[in-house]
N, C-alpha and C positions, 0 to 999 in steps of 0.2 A: 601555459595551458595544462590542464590536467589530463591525466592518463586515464584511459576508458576502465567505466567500473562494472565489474563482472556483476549480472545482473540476478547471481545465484549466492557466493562467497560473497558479494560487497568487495572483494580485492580491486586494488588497483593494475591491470595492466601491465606489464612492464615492455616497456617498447625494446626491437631489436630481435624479439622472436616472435613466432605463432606457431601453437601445437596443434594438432591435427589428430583425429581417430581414423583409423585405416576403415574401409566399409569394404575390403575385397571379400566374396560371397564366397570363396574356398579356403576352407576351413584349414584346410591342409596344406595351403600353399602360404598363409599366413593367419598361423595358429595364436587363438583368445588367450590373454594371459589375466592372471589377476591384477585390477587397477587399484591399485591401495590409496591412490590419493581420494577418486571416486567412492571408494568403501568406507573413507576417511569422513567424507562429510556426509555422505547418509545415514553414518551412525555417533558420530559426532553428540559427548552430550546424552548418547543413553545408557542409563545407570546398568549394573551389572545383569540384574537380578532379570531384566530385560533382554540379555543378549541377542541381537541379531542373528539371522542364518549366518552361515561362509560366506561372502563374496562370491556372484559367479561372474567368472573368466570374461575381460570385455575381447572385444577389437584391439589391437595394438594401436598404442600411440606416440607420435613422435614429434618433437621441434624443430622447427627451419629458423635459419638466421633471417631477418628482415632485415635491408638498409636503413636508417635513419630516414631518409628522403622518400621513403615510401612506406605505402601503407601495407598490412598484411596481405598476402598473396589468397586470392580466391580458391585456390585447390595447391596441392602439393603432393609429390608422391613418395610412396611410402618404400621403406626397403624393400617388398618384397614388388615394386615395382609399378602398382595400381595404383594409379589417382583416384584420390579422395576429396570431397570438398568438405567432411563436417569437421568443423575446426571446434578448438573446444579451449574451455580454462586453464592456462598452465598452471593452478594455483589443484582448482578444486575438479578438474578435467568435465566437467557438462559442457556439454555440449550449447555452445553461444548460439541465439536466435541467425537466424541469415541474412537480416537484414542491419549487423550490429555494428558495423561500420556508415554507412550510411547517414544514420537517423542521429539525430540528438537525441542523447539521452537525459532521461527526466526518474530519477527514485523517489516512492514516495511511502513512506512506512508509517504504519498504522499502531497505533500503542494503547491499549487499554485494558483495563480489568476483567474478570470472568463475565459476565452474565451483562453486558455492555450493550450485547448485541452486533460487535463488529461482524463476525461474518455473514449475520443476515443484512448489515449493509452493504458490504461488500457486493453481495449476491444481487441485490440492489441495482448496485449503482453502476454496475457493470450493466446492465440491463437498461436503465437509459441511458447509458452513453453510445450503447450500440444502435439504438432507435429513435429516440424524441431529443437527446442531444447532438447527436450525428447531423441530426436534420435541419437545426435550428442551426448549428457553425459551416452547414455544407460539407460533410465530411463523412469518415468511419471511423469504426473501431475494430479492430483485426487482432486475432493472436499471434503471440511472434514463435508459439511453439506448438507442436502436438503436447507438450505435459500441460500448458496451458489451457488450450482446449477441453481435454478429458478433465482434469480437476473441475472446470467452472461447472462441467454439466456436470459432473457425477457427488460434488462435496458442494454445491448452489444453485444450480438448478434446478436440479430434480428435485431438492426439497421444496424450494418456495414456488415453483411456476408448475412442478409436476405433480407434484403428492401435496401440494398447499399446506405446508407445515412449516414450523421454525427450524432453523437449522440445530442443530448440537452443538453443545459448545463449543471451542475449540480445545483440544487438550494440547497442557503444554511440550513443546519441543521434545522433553526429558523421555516422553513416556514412548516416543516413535520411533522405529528405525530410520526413517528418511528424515532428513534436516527440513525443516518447512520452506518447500519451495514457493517461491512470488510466482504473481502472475503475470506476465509479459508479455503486453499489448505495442501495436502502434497506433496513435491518434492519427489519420489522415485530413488537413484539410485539402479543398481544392483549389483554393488560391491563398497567397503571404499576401500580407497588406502590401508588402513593399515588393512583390514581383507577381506575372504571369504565369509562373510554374504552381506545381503544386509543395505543399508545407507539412513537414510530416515528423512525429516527435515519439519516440520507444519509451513505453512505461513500464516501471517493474514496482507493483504492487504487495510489497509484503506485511503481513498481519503477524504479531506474535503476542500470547498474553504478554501482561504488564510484568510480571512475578519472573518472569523471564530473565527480566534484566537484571534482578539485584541476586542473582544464586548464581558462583562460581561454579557450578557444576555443571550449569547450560551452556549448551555451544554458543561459540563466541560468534557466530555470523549474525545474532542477535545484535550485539554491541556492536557489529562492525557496521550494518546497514544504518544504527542509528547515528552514527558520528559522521557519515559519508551521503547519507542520506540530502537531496535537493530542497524535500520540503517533508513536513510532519504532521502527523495527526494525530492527539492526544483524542481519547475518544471515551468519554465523560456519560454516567448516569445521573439524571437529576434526583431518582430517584435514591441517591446514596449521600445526597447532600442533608443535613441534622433538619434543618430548616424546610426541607421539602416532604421531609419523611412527616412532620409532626402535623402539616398543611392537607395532602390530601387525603381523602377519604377510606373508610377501611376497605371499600369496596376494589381500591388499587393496588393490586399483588405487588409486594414490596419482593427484591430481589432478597435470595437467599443468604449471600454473602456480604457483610456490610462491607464495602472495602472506602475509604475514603478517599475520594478524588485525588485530592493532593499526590498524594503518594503515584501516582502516576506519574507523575508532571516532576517531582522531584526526582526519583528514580532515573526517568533522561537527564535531567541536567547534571546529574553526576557522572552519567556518561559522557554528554556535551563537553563536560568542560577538562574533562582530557585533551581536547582538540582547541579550546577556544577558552584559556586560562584566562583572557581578561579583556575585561568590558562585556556588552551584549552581544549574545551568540546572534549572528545574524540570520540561522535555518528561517524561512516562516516556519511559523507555526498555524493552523488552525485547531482552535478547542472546541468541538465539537460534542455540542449534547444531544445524546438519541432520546430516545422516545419522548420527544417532546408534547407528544399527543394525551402522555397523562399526566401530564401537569398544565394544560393546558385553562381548565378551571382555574386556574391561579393569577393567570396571565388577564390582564385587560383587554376588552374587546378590538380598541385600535391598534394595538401592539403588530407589527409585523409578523411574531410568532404566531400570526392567525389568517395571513396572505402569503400564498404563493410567489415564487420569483421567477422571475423571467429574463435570462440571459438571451435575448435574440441576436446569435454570433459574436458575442462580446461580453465580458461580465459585466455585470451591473452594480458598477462600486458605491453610486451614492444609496442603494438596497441597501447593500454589504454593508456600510456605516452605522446607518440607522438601527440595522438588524444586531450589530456589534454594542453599541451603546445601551439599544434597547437589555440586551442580557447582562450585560455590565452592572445595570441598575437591580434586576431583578437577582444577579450573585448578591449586592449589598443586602438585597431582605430574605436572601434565604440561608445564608452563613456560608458564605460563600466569598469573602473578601481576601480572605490569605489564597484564592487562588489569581484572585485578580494582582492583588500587590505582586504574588511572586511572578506572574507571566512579564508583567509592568518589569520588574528587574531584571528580570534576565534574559529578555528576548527582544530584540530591537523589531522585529516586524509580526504580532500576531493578530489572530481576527479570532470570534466568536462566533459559532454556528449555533441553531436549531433543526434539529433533521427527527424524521420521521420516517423508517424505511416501508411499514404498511401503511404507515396512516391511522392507526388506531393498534389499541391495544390486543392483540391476540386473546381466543380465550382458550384456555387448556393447549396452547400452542399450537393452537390451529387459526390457519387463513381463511375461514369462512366467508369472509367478504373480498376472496383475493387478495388485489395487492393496489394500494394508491401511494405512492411515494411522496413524500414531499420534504421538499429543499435539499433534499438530497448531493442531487452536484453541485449545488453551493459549496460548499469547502475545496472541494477537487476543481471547479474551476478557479478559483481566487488563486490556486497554489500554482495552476498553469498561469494567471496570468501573471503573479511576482515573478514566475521564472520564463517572463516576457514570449511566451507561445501565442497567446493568444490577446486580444485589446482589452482594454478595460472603455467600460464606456462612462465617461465622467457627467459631472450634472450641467441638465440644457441636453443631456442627447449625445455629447460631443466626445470623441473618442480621444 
């Protein structure tokens, strides 16, 4: 079995110990010191010219021995005598969610080019899984942290549901003092197929540009979440595809930066296959194309890419198929086949999305019409159900 993975560094665990930050509220009686490992990964990766402040002085922290035969102790006391319970990373010292023992752990990293639109999906999709997915599986979605919390409202919230605007892009890791922290949920449902209790699974959500990956000079918790990573999401513009750019009309703001899909999708598997030299890496994958709403002129009327999905407590795989082939066909007419052949090679379990995170094209990046999502949890549920959380519901109905 594998050793739990810290849902901040992507580290593995190492069983035999648990470190601990002391929370005693006197100052005096057990004095802040500087945590270098903590200053290590918030600054982690950024260039000179950027320097961060000093480091200030955390809480002391310290390691206890764990038996083998058991699991990390809930609180521990610190030398200077006070029990603490926030336990934290011996790797990169953050502070681990409270419920990290517990839950199954589920990572799921997000990978794509500038202007892709990831984190206004994100902001998204975070948003019906707390609401109209929650409700449809019988379940919630909860933060497993306070940085969790404040990040979703203050860097995706308040843009798209407060101020109705698109979000900014994301800049890369290099240019921040803090390493990009994930966002780290628990999926609750209220009943396992296979028991009376309740079923409950921790997600750590992390976004990094794509460019990220191929520059030695970014921190390495980039490469680490991608090769540790449960399941992946390559997260695709139609609109950077040769073949789509020359199809739709001038009327559709062509993104700034041409970045070619491919190069996404290669960039991980050169990190992949550090871990997984031979044969098919078996991560899923979901490929996931956003704004499918403007290209949607391109598409055929019966096409799936023009119907909603409906996961009622279960994914709905013969959708998923159809939904999958259908854009299979449509990469063959839009120059889009070297990314089909290389998924085809080197990944033993992927799918093809179409998502929509408003539903229509922004104009001057603004949400004037709100917000209409669509297909959105598609990808994110298919990756919960490969990594057997949740059912699939097969054709006839039958799970």
């Amino acid at each position: 079995m594998k050793s739990a993975l810290c849902p901040y560094c992507f580290n593995r665990l190492k069983g035999g110990v648990a470190s601990f930050r002391c929370i005693n509220p006197n100052g005096a009686a057990c004095k802040p010191e500087v945590d270098a490992k903590l200053h290590a990964y918030e600054t982690e990766g950024v260039k000179q010219s950027n320097a961060p402040a000093p480091p200030v002085p955390q809480k002391r922290t310290f390691t206890v021995e764990v038996s083998m035969f058991r699991s990390a102790p809930r609180a521990a006391a610190c030398s200077c005598g006070f029990a603490t319970w926030k336990r934290i990373c011996p790797e990169c010292h953050n502070t681990l969610p409270s419920e990290f023992d517990n839950l199954k752990k589920v990572t799921l990293g997000l990978i794509g080019a500038k202007e892709t639109g990831k984190s206004n999906y994100i902001g998204v999709l975070i948003e019906r899984l707390s609401n109209e997915v929650s409700t449809r599986f019988g379940g919630s979605l909860n933060a497993l942290d306070d940085q969790t919390s404040t990040r979703y409202r203050d860097d995706f919230q308040k843009y798209i549901f407060k101020d109705r605007v698109c979000i900014p892009g994301t800049v890369s890791s290099r240019a921040l003092f803090k390493g990009r922290y994930p966002l780290n949920y628990s999926f609750n449902l209220r009943r396992g197929r296979f028991s009376l209790g309740p079923k409950a699974v921790s997600l750590s959500l992390f976004d990094t540009a794509g460019e990220d990956l191929d520059d030695e000079e970014t921190i390495s918790t980039h490469v680490r979440y991608v090769t540790n990573a449960d399941g992946l999401i390559f997260f695709l513009d139609p609109l950077q595809l040769k073949g789509v750019r020359g199809l739709v009309p001038a009327s559709v703001p062509l993104p700034k930066t041409a970045t070619n899909p491919k190069e996404i999708i290669d960039r991980s598997i050169r990190r992949l296959r550090n871990i997984y030299s031979q044969g098919k890496i078996p991560v899923p994958v979901a490929v996931v194309f956003s704004k499918i709403d403007a290209v949607r002129m391109l598409v055929e009327p019966d096409s799936p890419l023009h119907r909603a999905s409906d996961h009622d407590g279960q994914y709905d795989e013969p959708d998923g198929e159809v939904l999958h082939e259908s854009i299979r066909s449509y990469l063959a007419r839009w120059g889009g086949v070297e990314i089909d052949n290389t998924m085809a090679t080197h990944f033993a379990r992927f799918r093809y999305f179409g998502v929509s995170s408003f539903g229509y094209p922004p104009a001057n990046l603004q949400l004037t019409k709100g917000v209409s999502p669509f297909r959105v949890e598609d990808p994110f549920l298919w990756l919960l159900a490969e990594t057997g959380f949740i059912d699939k519901k097969k054709a006839g109905g039958m799970r």
